[in-house]
DSSP file (Angstrom, degrees, kcal/mol; ACC not computed):
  #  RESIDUE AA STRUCTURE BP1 BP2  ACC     N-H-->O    O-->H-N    N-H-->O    O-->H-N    TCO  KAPPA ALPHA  PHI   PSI    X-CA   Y-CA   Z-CA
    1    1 A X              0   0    0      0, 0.0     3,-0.3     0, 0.0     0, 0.0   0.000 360.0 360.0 360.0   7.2  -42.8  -15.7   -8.4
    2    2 A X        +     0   0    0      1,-0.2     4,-0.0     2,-0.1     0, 0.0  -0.147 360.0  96.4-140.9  35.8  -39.7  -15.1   -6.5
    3    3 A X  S    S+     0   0    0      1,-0.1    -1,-0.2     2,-0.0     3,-0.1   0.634 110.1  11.0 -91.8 -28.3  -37.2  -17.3   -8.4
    4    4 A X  S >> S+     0   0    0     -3,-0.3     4,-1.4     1,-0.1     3,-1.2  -0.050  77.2 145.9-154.1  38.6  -36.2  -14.1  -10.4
    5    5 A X  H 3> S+     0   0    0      1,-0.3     4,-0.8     2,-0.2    -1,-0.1   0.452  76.6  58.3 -57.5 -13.9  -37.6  -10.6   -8.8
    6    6 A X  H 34 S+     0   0    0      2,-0.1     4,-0.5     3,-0.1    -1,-0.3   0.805 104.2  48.5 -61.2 -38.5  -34.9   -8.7   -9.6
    7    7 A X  H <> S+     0   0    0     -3,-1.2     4,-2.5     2,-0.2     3,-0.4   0.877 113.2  49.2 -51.2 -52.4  -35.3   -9.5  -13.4
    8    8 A X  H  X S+     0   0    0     -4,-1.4     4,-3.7     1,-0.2     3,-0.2   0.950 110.2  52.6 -56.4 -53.4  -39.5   -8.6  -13.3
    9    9 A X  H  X S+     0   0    0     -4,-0.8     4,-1.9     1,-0.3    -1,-0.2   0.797 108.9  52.5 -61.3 -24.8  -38.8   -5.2  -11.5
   10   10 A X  H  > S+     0   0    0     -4,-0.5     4,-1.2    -3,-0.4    -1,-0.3   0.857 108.4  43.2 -84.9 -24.8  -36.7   -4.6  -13.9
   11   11 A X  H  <>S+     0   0    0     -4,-2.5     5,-1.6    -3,-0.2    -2,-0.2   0.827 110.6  58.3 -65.0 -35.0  -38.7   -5.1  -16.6
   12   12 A X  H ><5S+     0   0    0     -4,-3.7     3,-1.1     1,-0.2    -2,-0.2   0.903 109.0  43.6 -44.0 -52.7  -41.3   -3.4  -14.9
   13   13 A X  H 3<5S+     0   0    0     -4,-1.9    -1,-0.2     1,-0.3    -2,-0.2   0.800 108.9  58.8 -93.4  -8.6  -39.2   -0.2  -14.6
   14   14 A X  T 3<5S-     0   0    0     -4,-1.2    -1,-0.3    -5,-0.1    -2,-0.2   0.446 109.9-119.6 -99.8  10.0  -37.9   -0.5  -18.3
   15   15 A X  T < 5 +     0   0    0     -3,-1.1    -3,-0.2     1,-0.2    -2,-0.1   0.542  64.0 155.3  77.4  14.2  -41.7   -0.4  -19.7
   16   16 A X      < -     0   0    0     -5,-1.6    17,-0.8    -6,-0.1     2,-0.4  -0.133  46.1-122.2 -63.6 136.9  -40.6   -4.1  -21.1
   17   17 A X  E     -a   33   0A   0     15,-0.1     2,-0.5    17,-0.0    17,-0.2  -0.769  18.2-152.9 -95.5 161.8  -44.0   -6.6  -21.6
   18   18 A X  E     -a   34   0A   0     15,-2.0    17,-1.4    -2,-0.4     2,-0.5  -0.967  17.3-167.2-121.5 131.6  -43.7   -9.9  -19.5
   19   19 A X  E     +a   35   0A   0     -2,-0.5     2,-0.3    15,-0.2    17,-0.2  -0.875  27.8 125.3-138.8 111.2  -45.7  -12.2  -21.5
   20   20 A X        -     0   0    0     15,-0.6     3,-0.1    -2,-0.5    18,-0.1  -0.898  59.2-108.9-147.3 177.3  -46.6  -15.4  -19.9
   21   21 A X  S    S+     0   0    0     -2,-0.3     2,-0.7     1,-0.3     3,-0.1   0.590 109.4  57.8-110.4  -3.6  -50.0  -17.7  -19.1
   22   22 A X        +     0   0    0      1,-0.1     4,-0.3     2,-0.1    -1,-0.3  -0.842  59.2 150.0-108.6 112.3  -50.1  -17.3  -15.7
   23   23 A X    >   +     0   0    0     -2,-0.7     3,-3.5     2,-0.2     4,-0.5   0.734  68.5  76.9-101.3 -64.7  -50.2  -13.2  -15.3
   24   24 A X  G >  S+     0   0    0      1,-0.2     3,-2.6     2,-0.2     4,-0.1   0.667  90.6  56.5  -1.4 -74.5  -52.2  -13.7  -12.0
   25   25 A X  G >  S+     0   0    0      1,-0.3     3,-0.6     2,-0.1     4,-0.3   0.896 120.0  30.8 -37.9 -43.9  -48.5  -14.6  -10.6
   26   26 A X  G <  S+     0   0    0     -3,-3.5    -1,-0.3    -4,-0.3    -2,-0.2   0.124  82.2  97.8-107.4  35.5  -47.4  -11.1  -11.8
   27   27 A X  G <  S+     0   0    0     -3,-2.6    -1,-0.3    -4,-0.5    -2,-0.1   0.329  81.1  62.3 -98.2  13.6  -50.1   -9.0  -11.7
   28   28 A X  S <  S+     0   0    0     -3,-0.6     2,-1.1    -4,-0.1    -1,-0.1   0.635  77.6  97.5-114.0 -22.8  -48.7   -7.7   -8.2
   29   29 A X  S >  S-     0   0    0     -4,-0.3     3,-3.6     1,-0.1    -1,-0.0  -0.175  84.1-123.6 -50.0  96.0  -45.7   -6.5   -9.8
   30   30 A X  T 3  S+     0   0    0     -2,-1.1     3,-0.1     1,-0.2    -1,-0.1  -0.075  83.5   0.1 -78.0 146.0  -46.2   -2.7  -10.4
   31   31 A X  T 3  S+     0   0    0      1,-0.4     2,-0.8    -4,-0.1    -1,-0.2   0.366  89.9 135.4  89.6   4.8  -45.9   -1.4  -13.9
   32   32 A X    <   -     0   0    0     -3,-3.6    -1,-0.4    -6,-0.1     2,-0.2  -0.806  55.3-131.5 -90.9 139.7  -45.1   -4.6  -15.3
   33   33 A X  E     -a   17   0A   0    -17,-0.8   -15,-2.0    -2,-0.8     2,-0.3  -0.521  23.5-158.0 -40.4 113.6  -47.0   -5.0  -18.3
   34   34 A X  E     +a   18   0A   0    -17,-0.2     2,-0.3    -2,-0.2   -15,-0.2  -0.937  21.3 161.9-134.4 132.0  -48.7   -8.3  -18.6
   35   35 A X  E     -a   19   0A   0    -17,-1.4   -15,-0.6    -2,-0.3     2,-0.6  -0.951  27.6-147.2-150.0 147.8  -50.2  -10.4  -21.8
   36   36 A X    >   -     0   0    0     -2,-0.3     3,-1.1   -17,-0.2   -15,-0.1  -0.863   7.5-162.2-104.4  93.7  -51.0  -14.2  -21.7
   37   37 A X  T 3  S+     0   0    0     -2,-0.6    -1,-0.1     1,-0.2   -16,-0.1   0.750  85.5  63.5  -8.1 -58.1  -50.1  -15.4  -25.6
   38   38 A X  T 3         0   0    0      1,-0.3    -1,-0.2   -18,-0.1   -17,-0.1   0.624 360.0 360.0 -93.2 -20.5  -52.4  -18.6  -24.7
   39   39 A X    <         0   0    0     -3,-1.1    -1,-0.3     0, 0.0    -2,-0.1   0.579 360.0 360.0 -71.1 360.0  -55.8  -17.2  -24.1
C-alpha cells in the first residue's frame, strides 16, 4: 500500500471511491471509500 499514499489520502479527503479487489489493503485508510468491482 505505500507505493502511492499521498494519492489514497487524497482521495480519501476528496470523498473520491477507490475501487479495487483487494480493499483489505485499503481498508486502513480513513474515509476512503472502498468497492471491489470483482466480487
Amino acid at each position: 500500500m505505500s507505493k502511492y499514499p499521498d494519492e489514497r489520502r487524497a482521495a480519501a479527503l476528496a470523498k473520491l471511491t477507490m475501487v479495487a479487489n483487494n480493499t483489505r489493503e485499503f481498508e486502513r485508510v480513513d474515509g476512503l471509500k472502498l468497492e471491489n468491482w470483482v466480487q
